[in-house]
Residue, then its C-alpha position, 0 to 999 in steps of 0.5 A: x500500500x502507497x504510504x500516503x493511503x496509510x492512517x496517519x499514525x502509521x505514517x507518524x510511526x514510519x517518519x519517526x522509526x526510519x530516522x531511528x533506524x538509520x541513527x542506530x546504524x550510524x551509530x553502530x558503524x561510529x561505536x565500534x571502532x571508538x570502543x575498539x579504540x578506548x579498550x586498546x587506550x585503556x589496555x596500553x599500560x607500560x608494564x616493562x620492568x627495568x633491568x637489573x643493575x649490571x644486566x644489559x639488553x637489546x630492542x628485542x628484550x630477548x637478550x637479558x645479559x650481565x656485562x661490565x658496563x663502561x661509560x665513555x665520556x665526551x671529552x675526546x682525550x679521556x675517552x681515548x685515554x679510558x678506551x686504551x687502558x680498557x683494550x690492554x686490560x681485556x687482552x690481559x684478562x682475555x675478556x670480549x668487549x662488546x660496542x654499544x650505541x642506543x642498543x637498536x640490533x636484536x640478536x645480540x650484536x651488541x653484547x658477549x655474555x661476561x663481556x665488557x659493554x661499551x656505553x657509547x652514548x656520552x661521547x656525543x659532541x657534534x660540530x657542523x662547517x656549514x661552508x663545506x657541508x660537512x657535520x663532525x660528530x662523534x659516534x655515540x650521539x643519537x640522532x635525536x640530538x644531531x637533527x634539532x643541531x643541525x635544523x637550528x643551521x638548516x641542514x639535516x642528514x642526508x641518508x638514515x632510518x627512518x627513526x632518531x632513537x638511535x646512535x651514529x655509530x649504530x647507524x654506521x655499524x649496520x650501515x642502514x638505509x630509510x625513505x631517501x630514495x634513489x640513494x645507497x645506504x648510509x655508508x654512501x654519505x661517511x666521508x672518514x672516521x677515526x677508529x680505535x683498533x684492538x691495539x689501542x692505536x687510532x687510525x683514519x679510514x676513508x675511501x682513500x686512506x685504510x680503505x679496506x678497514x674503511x669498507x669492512x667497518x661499514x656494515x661490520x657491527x662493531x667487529x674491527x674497533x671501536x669507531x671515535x670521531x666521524x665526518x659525514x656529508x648533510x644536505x639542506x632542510x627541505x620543506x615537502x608536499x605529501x601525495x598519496x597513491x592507493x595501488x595493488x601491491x602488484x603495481x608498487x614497482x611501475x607505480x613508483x617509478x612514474x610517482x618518484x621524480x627529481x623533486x621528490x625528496x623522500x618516498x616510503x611504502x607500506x603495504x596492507x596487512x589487513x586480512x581483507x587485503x593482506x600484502x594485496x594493496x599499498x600505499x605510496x607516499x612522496x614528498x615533493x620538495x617545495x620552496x622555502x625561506x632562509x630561515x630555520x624552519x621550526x622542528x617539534x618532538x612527535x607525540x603519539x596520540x590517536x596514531x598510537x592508539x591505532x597501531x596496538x589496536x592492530x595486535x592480534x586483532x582482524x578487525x583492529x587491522x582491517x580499520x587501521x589500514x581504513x584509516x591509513x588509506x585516508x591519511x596516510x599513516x605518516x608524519x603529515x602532508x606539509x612537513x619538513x624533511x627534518x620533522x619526518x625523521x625525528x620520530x623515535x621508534x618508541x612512539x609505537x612501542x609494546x608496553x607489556x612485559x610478556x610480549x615483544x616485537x620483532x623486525x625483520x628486511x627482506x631486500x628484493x630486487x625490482x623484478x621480483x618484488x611481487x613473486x616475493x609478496x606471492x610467497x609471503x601471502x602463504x608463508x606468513x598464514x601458515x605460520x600463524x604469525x601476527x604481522x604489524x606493519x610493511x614498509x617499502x623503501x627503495x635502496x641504490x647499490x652499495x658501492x662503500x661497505x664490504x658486508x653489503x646487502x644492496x648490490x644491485x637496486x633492491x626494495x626493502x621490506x621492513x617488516x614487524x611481527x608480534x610475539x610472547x617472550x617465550x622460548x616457544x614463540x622464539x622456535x616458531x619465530x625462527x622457522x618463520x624467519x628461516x622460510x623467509x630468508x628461503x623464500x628472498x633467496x630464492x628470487x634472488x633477494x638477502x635479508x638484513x642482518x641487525x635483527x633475531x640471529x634465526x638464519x641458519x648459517x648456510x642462509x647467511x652464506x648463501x645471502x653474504x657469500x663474501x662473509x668468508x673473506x669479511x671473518x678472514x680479514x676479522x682476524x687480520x684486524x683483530x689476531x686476539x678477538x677482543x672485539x665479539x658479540x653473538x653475531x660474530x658467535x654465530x657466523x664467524x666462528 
């Protein structure tokens, strides 16, 4: 029946129910997430409980140790003064001594059970020549502080993770790479650096000075001496525009090569891990470099806020991720749309940290070349839910061959796959986390890719062979530079012996 024909109260009725039944709708669509959103809020408590005095750990909080710990000061005349004394002693005594940065490796690279544990957070000072562009630094400061030094002069560094909670020297040692496309790895922009060998003698390393030393320290996790005083080149602050490009994952390559043009500064992928679309769909994000003044442009500390909320929310949950990559497809997930260079990298990764003391996460890179990028992800749709494994996040970063570090992973253009699962601190979770990461590693292998090493030591050591077949000479000359062994950690336990 026509409504009008209906008696006037049922048409009272209809006009009231129907706005009733949509409002209960809305509000349905509105509250499941905020609810979803309040609980994980409510949930996300720090409950880590510190270490005790004399323990040391690394990021994956899977490597409790108890160590001497050292702390180098600043002043460069007893820093050395301490450091040689330290190298005599260890010899005498035949202790190990372990380098240490902000701690950011997983597998123990930076530690050796009843070792002596370098802290060279301290020995920090920093001074930049804005004339030739080149900042002198020394190795324990964190990029925390180097990047508000040198926006106040407007520079910023040139090539770096994509997170400032880590140290110089940290960088160096597993010569890292992050959103700068087209570019190598770190090591391409270190112009030299002082190097305190076993012996105690200091040597200069550079592309035309102690050249081999210079090639294996890059990318050698602290196996060769302890680095003191580095020159790096940095380029000029740059303020950017950010677009946007909702793509199947099948399309990155194409896409990215059309999307990242000479006036792109920085560019970053992330691939979705909502079961809807698991590693089926991506996001790239570029920056365009826009005009700005002479003066300093502003740089403020980034908070966590809603975006924080989001990620936890995502931690075993189908439904928390298949929102959050809803909402990342509208904003993008980064830092925003008009933003400096030196505000994108002034993000600690602790913004988005696992509070819970049972729990922890785990990165793993898998570096892919071009061409086979998506034969990869083909393998990682199966891998990854066989395993029952609870993937966070994928980025992309695109990474130019590496022409400076002897332990190099980019020897060709490669696509780096960052990728971050969630785990209990059980030993259960640890053998399901290393046949996952074995089968990985198998499947980068297999299309030709390798896998970085700073992260859980699971590769077998034929996979770290077969990814670094330079690694036999890279131990061999390990022995030339130190006969003693003074300088060790469970990567070199693993593989280099």
């Amino acid at each position: 029946m026509p409504q009008h024909n209906l008696p006037i109260r049922h048409r009272l009725k209809a006009v009231v129910l129907i706005p009733l039944a949509a409002m209960a709708i809305a509000l349905a669509v509105v509250s499941r997430p905020a609810l979803h959103l309040a609980l994980t809020a409510w949930n996300d408590q720090d409950q880590i409980t510190p270490l005790p005095t004399g323990m040391v750990d690394d990021a994956s909080r899977l490597n409790p140790t108890r160590m001497q710990i050292v702390q180098v000061p600043n002043h460069p005349v007893k820093a050395k003064a301490l450091l040689r004394n330290l190298l005599q002693q260890a010899k005498i005594r035949g202790q190990k001594v372990a380098i240490a940065g902000a701690r950011h490796t997983m597998g123990g690279q930076t530690i050796y059970a009843k070792g002596i544990s370098l802290d060279m957070t301290g020995f920090n000072r920093m001074q930049l020549n804005p004339t030739t562009g080149i900042l002198t630094v020394q190795s324990g400061a964190k990029w925390s502080k180097v990047i508000p030094y040198l926006n106040q002069q407007g520079y910023s560094v040139a090539v770096m993770q994509s997170n400032n909670d880590f140290s110089v020297g940290g960088t160096m040692n597993a010569n890292a790479h992050g959103w700068q496309p087209d570019r190598p790895p770190f090591a391409s922009t270190v112009e030299s650096f002082e190097l305190m060998l076993a012996d105690g003698r200091i040597v200069q390393c550079s592309r035309q000075t102690n050249r081999e030393l210079f090639s294996l320290v890059l990318g050698g996790y602290g196996l060769f001496g302890i680095i003191l005083e580095v020159k790096l080149r940095v380029v000029p602050n740059q303020l950017y525009s950010a677009e946007r490009t909702v793509i199947p994952s099948r399309d990155y390559v194409e896409t990215y090569r059309r999307a990242v043009t000479k006036d792109v500064g920085m560019a970053y992928g992330r691939l979705s891990i909502a079961p809807d679309r698991f590693l089926q769909e991506a996001i790239l994000t570029t920056y365009h470099r826009q005009t700005i003044g002479d003066r300093p442009l502003p740089l403020t500390e980034s908070q966590p806020g809603i975006a924080r909320t989001v990620f936890r929310g995502s931690v075993g949950n189908d439904y928390g991720k298949n929102l959050r990559w809803q909402l990342e497809k509208l904003n993008g997930g980064e830092v925003g749309t008009h933003v400096t260079r030196n505000q994108i990298l002034n993000r600690p990764s602790s913004l988005f940290e696992n509070y819970k003391q049972a729990e922890t996460e785990i990165l793993h890179e898998y570096f892919i070349p071009p061409e086979s990028l998506e034969l990869f992800l083909e393998q990682c749709r199966v891998i990854i839910p066989k395993h029952q494994a609870d993937l966070l996040s994928v980025t992309v970063r695109n990474v130019y061959p590496d022409q400076d570090s002897f332990l190099r992973y980019a020897d060709q253009e490669m696509f780096g796959l960052v990728m971050l699962f969630h785990q209990q601190r059980t030993a259960a979770d640890e053998v399901k986390m290393q046949v996952l990461t074995q089968a990985l590693i198998e499947a980068a292998l297999a299309v030709g890719g390798r896998y970085y090493l700073p992260y859980r030591l699971h590769a077998t050591p034929s996979q770290f062979d077969r990814a670094y077949p330079q690694a036999t000479k890279f131990f061999q000359l390990k022995q030339k530079y130190d006969s003693n062994l003074i300088f060790d950690n469970y990567f070199y336990t693993k593989y280099g012996r």
